[in-house]
C-alpha positions, -999 to 999 in steps of 0.1 A, spaced: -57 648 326 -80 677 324 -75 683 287 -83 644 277 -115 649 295 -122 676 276 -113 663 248 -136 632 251 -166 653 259 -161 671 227 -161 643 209 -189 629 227 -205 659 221 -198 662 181 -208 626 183 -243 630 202 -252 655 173 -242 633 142 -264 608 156 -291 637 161 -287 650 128 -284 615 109 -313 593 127 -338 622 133 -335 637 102 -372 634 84 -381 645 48 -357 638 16 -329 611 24 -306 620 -3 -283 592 15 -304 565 -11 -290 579 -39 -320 570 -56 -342 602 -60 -343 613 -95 -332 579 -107 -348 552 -122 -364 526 -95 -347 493 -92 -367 469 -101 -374 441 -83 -396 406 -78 -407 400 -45 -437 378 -34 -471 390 -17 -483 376 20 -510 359 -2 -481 340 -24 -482 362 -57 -455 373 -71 -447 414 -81 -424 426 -101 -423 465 -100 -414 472 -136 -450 458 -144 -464 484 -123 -452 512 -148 -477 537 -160 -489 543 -125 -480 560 -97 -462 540 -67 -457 546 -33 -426 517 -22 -429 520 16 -405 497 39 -418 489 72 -423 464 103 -449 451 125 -431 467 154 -424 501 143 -443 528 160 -439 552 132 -451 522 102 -477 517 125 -492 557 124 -489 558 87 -508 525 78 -542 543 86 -534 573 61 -517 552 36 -555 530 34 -574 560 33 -552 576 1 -550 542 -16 -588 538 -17 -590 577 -27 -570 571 -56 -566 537 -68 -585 541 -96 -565 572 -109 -533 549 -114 -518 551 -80 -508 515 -60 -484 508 -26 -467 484 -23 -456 480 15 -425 459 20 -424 441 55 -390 437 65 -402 414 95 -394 372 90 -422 356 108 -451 361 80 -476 352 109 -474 387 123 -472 399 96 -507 385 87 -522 399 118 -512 428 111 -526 431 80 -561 424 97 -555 444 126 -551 475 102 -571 461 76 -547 470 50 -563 467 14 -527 469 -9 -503 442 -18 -478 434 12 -444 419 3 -424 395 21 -385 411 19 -376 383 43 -340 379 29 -336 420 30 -326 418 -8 -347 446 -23 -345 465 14 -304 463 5 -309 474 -33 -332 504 -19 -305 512 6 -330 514 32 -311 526 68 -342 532 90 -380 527 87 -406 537 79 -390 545 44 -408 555 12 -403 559 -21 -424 579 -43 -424 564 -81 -437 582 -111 -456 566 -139 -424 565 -162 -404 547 -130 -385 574 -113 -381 578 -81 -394 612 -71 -390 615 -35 -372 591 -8 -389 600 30 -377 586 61 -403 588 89 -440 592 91 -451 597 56 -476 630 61 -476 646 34 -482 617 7 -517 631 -6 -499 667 -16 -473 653 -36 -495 622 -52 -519 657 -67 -486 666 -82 -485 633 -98 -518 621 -104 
């Protein structure tokens, strides 16, 4: 009896820090399989009704972030990710933040709220979420000018400005 208790706290235990390891792991995601490989491309429409297709975006810089209204962690980086798009905009860079939520009207209000000045996509089906293999958000994608997928980050998006000079 004493043994099967132990046993179960040791798998407990080995299973507390997979779930440690895998959900508060920040930085690279190699999970995607996607970094260093082309960008899937994709046509998904805006909260405003116009359409995007990422492959028309090549020749600049994109930042792909997936998100939601109520995700504490989407909600910190909006306030960055505004004031980096309107630093460098003009120098071929462009987001394009994917709303996982369904209801658009929050979505809407959030866009005020947060005053956010890039194109916001509707992934209400989770098609292009699936074909990103997105497993927790906030989760970018940084995309070079030729389409490549330089760097997958889950969590809080920080360090954006140092790796767009690398790219820019």
């Amino acid at each position: 009896m004493t043994k099967n208790i132990a046993y179960g706290l040791g798998i407990l235990l080995v299973a507390l820090l997979l779930y440690l390891g895998l959900f508060t792991n920040t930085g690279k995601v190699p999970y995607t399989g996607l970094e260093g490989k082309q960008a899937p491309d994709f046509d998904l429409k805006t909260i405003k009704g116009d359409r995007i297709r990422l492959s028309d975006l090549r020749g600049k810089v994109v930042l792909l972030n997936f998100w939601a209204t109520w995700c504490p962690p989407c909600r910190d980086e909006m306030p960055l990710f505004r004031k980096v798009y309107k630093k460098y905009k003009d120098k071929g860079f462009e987001i394009l933040a994917v709303s996982t939520d369904t209801d658009v009207r929050v979505v809407k209000k959030f866009i005020r709220e947060f005053k956010i000045p890039f194109p916001v996509l509707m992934d209400e089906k989770g098609e292009v979420t699936k074909l990103y293999q997105v497993q927790g958000i906030p989760t970018s994608f940084l995309i070079d000018r030729d389409g490549k997928v330089i760097k997958v980050r889950l969590g809080e998006y920080k360090e954006i400005e140092r790796d767009l000079k690398k790219l820019l």
